[in-house]
N, C-alpha and C positions, 0 to 999 in steps of 0.2 A: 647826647644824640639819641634820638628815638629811631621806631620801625620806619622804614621807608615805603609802605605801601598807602595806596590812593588812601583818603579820607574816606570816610563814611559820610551820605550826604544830611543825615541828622544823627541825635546822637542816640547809638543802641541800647543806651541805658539811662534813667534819670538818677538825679538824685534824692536823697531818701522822703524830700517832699516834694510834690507836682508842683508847688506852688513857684510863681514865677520868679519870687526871688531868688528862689535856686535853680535856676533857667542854668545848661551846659551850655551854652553858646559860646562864653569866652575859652571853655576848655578846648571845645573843637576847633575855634579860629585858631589858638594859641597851637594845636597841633598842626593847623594847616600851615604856619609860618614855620614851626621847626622840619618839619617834610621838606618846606622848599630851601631850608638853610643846609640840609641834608644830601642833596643833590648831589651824588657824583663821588659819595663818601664808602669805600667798601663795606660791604655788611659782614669781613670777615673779620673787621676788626671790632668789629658789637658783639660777636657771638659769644653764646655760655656755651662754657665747657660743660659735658657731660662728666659724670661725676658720680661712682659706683657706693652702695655703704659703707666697706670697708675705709674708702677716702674720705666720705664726708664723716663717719665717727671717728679718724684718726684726726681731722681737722678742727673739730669740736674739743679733742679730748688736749690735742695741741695749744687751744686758743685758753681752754679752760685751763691751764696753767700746770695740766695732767701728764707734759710729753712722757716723762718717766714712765706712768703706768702704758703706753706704745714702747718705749725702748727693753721696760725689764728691769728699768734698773732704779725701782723705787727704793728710798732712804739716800738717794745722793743730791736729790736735786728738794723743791720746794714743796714736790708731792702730798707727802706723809704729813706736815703739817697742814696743808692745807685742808685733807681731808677728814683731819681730827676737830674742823671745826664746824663742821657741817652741822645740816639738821638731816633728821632723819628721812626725811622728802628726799632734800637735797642728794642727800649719799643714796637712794635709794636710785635716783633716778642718775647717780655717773655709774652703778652700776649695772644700770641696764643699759647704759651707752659701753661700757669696756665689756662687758660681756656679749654683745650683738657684736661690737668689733672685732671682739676673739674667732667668737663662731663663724662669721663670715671670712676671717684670714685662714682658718682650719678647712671651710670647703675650699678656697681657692687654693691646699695644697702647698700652701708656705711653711714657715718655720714658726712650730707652734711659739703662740704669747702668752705671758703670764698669763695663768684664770685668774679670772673675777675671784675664786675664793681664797686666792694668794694674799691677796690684796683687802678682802673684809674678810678675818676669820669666821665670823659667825654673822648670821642674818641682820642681826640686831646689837652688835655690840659697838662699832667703832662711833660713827654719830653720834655725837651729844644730842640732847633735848632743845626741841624749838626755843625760841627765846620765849620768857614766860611773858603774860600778861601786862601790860604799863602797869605800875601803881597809882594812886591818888598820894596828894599830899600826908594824908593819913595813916600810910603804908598800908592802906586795902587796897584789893584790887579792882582797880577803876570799873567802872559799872559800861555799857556795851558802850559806844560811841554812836550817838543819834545826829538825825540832820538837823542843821543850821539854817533858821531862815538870813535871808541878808541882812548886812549891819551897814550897809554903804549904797548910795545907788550909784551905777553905772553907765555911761553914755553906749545906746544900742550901738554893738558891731564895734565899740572898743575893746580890746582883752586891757584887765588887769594884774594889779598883784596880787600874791595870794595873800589871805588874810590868815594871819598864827592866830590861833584859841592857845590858850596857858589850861591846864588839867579842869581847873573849876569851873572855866567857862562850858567847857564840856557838856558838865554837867549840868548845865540849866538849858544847854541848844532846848530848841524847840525845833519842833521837823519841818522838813520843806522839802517837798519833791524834786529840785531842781537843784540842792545843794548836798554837798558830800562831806563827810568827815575823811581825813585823811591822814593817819599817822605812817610816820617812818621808823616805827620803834619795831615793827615786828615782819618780817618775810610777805611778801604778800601773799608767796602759793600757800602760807598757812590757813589765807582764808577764804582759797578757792577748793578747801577739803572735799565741801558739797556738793561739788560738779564730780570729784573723783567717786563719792559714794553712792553718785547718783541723786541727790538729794537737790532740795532746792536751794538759791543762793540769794541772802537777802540783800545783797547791792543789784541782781540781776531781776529781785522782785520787785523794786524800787522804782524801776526805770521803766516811763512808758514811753513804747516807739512812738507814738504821736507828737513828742517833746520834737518841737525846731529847734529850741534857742539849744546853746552852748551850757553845759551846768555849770556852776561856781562850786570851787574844793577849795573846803579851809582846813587848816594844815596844825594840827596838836604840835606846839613847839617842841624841840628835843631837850629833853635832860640836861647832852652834852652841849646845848647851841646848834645854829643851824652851819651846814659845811657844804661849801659851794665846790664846784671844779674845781675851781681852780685858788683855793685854802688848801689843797691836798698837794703833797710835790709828788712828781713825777711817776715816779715809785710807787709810791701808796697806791694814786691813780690805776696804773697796770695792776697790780691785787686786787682793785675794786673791781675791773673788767672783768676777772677772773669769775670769780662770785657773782659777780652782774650776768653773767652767761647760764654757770649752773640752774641763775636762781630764776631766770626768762625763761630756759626749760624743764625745771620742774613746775614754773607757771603755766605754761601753756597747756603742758602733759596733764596736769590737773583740770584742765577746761577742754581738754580735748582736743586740743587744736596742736596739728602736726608741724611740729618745725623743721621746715624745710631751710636748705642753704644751696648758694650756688658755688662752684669751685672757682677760685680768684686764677684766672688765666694769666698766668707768668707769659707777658711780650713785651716786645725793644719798647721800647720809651722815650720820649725826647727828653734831654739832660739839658735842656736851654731853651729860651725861649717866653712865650705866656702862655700860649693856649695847648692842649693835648700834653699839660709837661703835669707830672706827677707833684700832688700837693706839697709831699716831703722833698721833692729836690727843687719846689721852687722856693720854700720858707729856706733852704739850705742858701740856694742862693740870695735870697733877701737880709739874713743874718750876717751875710758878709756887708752890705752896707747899709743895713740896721738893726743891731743885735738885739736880741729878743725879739724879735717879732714872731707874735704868732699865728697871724691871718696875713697870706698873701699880701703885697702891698697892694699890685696892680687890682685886686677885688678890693681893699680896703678902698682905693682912690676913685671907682668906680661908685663904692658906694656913698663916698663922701661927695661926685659931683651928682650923683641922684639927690643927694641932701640939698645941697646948694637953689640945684635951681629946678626941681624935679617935683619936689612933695606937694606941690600946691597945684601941681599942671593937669589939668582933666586927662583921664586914660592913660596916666603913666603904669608903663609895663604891660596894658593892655595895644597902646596905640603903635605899631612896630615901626623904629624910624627905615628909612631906605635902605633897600639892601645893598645897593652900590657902595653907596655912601660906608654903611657899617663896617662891608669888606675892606675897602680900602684903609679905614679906620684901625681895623684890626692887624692888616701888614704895615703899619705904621708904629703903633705899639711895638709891634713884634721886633722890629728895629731900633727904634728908637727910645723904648721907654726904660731901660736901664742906663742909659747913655744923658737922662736927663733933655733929653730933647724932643719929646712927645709935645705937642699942641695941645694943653687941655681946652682951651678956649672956643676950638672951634667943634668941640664935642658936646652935640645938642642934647638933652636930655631922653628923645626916646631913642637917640644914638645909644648913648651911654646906657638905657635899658636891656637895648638889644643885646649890647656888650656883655653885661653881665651875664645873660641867661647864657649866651654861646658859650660864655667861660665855663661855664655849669657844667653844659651839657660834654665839652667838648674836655673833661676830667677825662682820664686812662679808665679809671674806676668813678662810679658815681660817689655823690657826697654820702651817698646815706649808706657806702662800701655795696660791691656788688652780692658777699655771701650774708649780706644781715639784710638785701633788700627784700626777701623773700619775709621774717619775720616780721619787718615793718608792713607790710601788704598783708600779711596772717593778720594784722591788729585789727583792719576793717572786718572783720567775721566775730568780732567781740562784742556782745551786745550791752553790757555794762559799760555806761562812758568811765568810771569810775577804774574797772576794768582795763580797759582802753587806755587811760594816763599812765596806769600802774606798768602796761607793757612798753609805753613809748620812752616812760623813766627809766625804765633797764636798759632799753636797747639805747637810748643816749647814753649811758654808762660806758655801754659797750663801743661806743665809737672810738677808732684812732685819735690821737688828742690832736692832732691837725683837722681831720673833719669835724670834730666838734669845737673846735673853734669858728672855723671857718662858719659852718652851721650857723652859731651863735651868733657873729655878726652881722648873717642875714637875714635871722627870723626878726635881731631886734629893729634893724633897715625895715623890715614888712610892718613891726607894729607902729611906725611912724607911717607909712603910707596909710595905714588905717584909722590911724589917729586922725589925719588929716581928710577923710572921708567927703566932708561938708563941700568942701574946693576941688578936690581930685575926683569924686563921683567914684570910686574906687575903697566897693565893700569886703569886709572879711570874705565874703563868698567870691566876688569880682577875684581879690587878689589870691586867693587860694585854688580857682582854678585854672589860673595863670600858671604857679608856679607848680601846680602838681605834674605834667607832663615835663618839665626840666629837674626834679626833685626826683620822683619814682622813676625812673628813665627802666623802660624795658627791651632789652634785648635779647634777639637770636630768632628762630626759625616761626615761633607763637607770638609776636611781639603785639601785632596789630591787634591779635584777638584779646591779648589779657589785658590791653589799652582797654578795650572797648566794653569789656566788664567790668575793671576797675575803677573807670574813669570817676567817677563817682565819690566812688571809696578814698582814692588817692589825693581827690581836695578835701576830704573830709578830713584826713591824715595830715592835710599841711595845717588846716582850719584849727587843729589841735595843738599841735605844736608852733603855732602863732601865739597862742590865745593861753597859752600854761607853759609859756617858756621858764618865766621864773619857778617855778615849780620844777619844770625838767633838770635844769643847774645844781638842783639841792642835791647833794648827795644822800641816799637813803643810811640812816643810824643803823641798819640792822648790815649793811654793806661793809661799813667804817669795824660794825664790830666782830665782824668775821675778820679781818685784815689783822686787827689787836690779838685776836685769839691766835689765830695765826702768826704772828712775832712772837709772843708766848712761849708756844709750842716750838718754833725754831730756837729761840733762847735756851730752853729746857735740854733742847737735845747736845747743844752745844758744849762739850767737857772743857774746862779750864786747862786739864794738861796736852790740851790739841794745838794751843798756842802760845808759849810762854811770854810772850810781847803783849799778846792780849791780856791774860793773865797780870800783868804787870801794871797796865795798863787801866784796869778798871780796881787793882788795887789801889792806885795811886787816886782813881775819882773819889772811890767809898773816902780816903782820907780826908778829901779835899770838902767833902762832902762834910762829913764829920764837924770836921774844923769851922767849916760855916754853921753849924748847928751850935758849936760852943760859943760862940760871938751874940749868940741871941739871947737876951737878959729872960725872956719867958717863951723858951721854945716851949711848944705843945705840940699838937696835933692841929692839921690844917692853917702851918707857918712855911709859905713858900720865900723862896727868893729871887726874883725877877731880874734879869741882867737888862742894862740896856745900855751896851757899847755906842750907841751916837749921842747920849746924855753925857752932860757931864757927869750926875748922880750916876754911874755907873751902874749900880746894884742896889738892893733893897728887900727888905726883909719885911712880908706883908701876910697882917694874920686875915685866913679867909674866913665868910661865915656865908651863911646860907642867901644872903644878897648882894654879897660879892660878884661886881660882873666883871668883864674886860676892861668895859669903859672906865672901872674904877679906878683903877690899875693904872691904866694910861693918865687920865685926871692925876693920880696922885701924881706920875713923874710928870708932869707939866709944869705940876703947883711947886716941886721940891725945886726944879733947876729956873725957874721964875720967869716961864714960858707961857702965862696966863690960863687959857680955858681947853676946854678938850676939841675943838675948833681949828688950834694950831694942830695941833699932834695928830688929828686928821689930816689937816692940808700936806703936812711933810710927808702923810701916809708911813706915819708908825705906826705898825699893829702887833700884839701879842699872838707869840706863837707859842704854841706847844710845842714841844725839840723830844724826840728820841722815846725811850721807854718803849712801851707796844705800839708806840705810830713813826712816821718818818718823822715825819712836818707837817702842822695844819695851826691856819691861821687862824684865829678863835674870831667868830663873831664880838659886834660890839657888847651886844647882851647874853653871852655864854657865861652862865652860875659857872664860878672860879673851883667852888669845892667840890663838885659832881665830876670836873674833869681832873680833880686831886685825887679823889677818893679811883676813879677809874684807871687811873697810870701815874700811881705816886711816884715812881723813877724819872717823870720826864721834866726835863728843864723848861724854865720859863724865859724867855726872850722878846724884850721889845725891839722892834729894828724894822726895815722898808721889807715892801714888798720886792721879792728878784723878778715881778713881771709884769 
């Protein structure tokens, strides 16, 4: 749901070109139809809560995985580890978030909280070192990372995938104004230093604002393989957010740029239902009859009959179906769709359009969460696109794993409308300021006005996260290796006479362990053993070398239990995981080098077996 005040009769801001392709017309129609879907809807239930320092850096320091340093009672909980892995930025900047905390609970006459120098004895000691430099194959250290001109061409106003460079190809890029290099191996506020020192920034010298088009970022592959969302279980995922937060606001703080957050308004909530029902109780309720599911049904079904008969139709998502019609559509669903008795047949496609965005709009909390909408809205004040990715890739980190699924399902639904451009008349730009006034949803007493500033801004922000989704998915390497160090450090601290079960317990592994090491006629170094409980070969004993991938692995167990080519063992969706040691669980790409993820968590088990999702 958006502000409820009149329209403006053009629009008070352009976008960043006059030119008429980036005409705002469809953003203000699109708001003229949410206004009148709005009708009659309390604006008390839009409102931001006001929201003093003290609450917004106890909620920072909450989300940041920090509660301990708010209760007092650091060394019981995740704290201490977490902040032993930091970099120095990093740690620099949760201290000036617990220390403005302190300060501010000290004038308000409370019961004083830990200081900040409780908590870092000295200025400079507890943070580790930035992560260093990538290397080159040669064990130098890799020379700067230059632009890439293009190695593909591209259908105008289609987003693609990103294209991986391997180290060497690095090294031959030739430059290109409109393309970027982009690794995951190191912090990004590491190389926003020069905004902090004042100094100039060579991604932000790169970039000239007269650029229209969208740039192309090609992506230096990781060491360890690439790791998607959802490669990570559960767990891991929440440590990542952790980090993903500190590491958005030591970015920003290094650019200057205030991060703002809004206070998440605890109100009733519908427990049933499809529309206004919170995303978590309605995957609750869809799990009961269809486990696993991670995206709403009734949004999955919505955008599957977009698919059907939608992507080809002129002005889909711009062309609004009937209001009547949609209403009555919508109490129909509302009754009938869990009951299996919904009508899909007679729901037209810009029915089915309309449907979708009201689901949107008409979330408890918006999809992009209501205290990070402020962050994602700070990203249009970035002048490096490069910059720009870097912050919309954290702040995806940081979503609830139900908004970012949810998310995900519908940016990849956008890049098919766009795909299909030719027949739907429906461009990146078209569809992106469609969906920005039901994406950035603004509420409370300034609504209409920051509409009317950011309008702009806000399809440019969907136009990016259209068009570098795949990129947004990849979890950053330098995220994953905060989470390692992090297990590390909690292992370390943990004394064997604290649990004699446990104690027992990982004596009896080292045995077991052992015992598989003597059954190998030439153990050495870099000899794993791979389980796979739905093979008949159960287990296997496989020396890595420096071309060892996933895919090899898999290929071998095909070829041993006389399962043919690596084709099956895709279709049954076996993949190699990494189990335990410094990660939870993560599913290895197909092309993840086997020895760089030995040599980084030689403790952890290798396991062939399905995906749980």
């Amino acid at each position: 749901m958006s502000s409820l005040g009149a329209m403006p009769p053009t629009p008070p801001d352009r976008s960043p070109s006059q030119d008429s392709q980036f005409s705002m017309e469809d953003y203000w129609s699109e708001m003229k139809n949410i206004q009148e879907d709005c009708q009659g809807i309390g604006e008390e239930a839009m409102e931001r809560g006001s929201i003093d320092e003290a609450e917004l850096e106890e909620a920072w320091l909450n989300e940041a995985g920090l509660s301990t340093l708010v209760s007092g009672t650091l060394g019981e909980g995740p704290a201490e580890a977490l902040l032993s892995t930091l970099t120095r930025s990093q740690a620099a900047m949760v201290k000036k978030r617990l220390d403005n905390y302190t300060q501010t609970m000290r004038k308000r006459n409370k019961q004083p909280m830990r200081h900040v120098r409780d908590v870092f004895s000295t200025p400079d000691s507890s943070p580790v070192d930035p992560l260093p430099p990538p290397l080159s194959p040669n064990g130098q250290i890799a020379p700067k990372l230059p632009h890439r001109t293009p190695t593909r061409g591209v259908l105008p106003g289609v987003p693609s995938c990103p294209v991986f460079l391997s180290a060497e190809e690095t090294c031959v890029s030739e430059y290109g104004p409109e393309e970027y290099i982009l690794s995951f191996e190191v912090p990004y506020s590491d190389a926003v230093t020069g905004h902090r020192n004042g100094k100039d920034c060579q991604d932000c010298q790169s970039f000239r604002k007269d650029e229209k088009d969208l740039p192309t970022f090609q992506i230096v592959k990781p060491k360890l393989g690439l790791t998607r969302v959802y490669d990570l279980s559960s767990e891991d995922m929440k440590k990542i957010g952790y980090f993903a937060l500190i590491e958005l606001t030591t970015f920003y703080d290094g650019m200057g740029i205030e991060m703002k957050r809004n206070r998440v308004v605890r109100s009733k909530t519908r427990e049933s239902g499809i529309f206004g029902v919170p995303l978590t109780t309605l995957l609750e309720n869809d799990q009961k009859k269809l486990p696993g599911s991670r995206v709403p049904l009734v949004f999955k079904k919505l955008l599957s009959k977009l698919e059907q008969t939608g992507l080809q139709t002129e002005g889909i998502l711009r062309i609004p179906g009937s209001a009547s019609r949609v209403k009555q559509l919508r109490q129909e669903l509302e009754s009938k769709f869990y009951e299996d008795r919904f009508d899909w047949e007679q729901v037209r496609h810009n029915d089915a359009a309309g449907l979708l965005k009201m689901f949107i709009r008409e979330l408890p909390q918006p999809l992009l969460t209501l205290q990070h909408l402020p962050a994602f809205s700070a990203a249009q004040n970035i002048s490096s696109p490069k910059h720009q990715i870097q912050a919309l890739h954290l702040l995806t980190m940081l979503l609830p794993e139900a908004n970012r699924d949810t998310l995900k399902a519908l940016l990849e639904f956008l890049r098919k409308v766009v795909a299909n451009e030719e027949k739907n008349r429906m461009s990146m730009w078209n569809v992106s300021m469609i969906v920005a006034p039901n994406l950035f949803t603004v509420r409370g007493k300034n609504a209409r006005q920051e509409e009317m500033v950011g309008a702009a801004g806000a399809a440019h922000m969907v136009r990016l996260l259209i068009t570098h989704q795949d990129l947004l998915w990849t979890v950053p390497c330098f995220l994953i290796s905060h989470v390692r160090k992090m297990s590390e450090a909690t292992a370390q601290k943990k004394t064997p006479s604290s649990d004699k079960s446990k104690r027992k317990l990982l004596r009896r592994r080292h045995t077991e362990r052992e015992k598989e090491r003597s059954e190998l006629t030439d153990f050495r170094d870099g000899v794993i053993r791979v389980h796979a409980p739905q093979h008949a070969k159960v287990s296997m004993a496989i020396l890595l070398d420096s071309k060892t991938k996933a895919r090899d692995v898999m290929a071998r167990f095909d070829y041993e239990n006389g399962r043919g080519t690596l084709s099956t063992s895709r279709k049954q969706k076996q993949f190699l995981f990494e189990v335990g040691g410094n990660i939870g669980e993560r599913c290895l790409d197909l092309e993840t080098p086997l020895l760089n993820v030995y040599r980084t968590n030689p403790q952890c088990e290798w396991v062939l077996k399905q995906r749980t999702t």
